[in-house]
C-alpha positions as CSV (number, residue, x, y, z in Angstrom):
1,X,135.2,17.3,57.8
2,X,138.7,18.1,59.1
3,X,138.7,21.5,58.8
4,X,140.8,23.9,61.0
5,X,139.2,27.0,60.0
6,X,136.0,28.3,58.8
7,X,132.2,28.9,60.2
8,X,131.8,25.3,60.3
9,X,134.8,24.9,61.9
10,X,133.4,27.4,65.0
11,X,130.3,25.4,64.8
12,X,131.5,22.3,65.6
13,X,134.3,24.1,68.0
14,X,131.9,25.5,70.2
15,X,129.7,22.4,70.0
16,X,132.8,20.1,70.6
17,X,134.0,22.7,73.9
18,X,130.8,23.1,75.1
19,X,130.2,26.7,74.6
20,X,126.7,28.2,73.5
21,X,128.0,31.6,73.3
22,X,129.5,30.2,70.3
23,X,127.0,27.7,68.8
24,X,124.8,31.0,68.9
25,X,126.9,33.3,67.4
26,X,127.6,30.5,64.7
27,X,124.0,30.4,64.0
28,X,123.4,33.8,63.3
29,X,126.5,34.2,61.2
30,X,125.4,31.4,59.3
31,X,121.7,33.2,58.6
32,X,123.1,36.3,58.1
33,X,125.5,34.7,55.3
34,X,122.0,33.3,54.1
35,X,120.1,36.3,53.9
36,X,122.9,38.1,52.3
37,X,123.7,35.6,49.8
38,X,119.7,35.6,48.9
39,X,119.8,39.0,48.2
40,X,122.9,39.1,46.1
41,X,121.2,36.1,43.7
42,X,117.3,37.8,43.6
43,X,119.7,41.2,42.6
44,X,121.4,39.3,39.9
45,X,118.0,37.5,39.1
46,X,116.2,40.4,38.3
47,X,118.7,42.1,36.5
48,X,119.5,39.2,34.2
49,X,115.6,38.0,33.7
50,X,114.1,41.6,33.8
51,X,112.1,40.9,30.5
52,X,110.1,38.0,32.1
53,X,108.4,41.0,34.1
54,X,107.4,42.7,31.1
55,X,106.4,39.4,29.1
56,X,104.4,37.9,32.2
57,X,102.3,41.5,31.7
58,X,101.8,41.3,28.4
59,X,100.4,38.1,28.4
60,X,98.0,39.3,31.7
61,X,100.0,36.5,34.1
């Protein structure tokens, strides 16, 4: 919304210049930034709730 800079910036570039090479690339940036910021949260998930594991077992969930 007015940005001059950014992913969603080249998004809308490429969308706006008519340039699939770009939309494409955009994309996939996008879902790697996705699957790399999923990763980073489950890692910090497990580490900070690693007793629900052991709890869940005890209790035969």
């Amino acid at each position: 919304m007015g940005a001059s800079q950014g992913l969603g910036f080249l998004l809308v570039f490429g969308q706006n210049m008519s340039r699939p090479a770009v939309i494409i690339a955009s994309i996939i940036l996008f879902a790697i930034l996705g699957k790399l910021t999923d990763s980073v949260l489950k890692k910090c998930q497990d580490k900070a709730l690693h007793w629900q594991d052991s709890m869940e077992k005890a209790h035969g969930k």
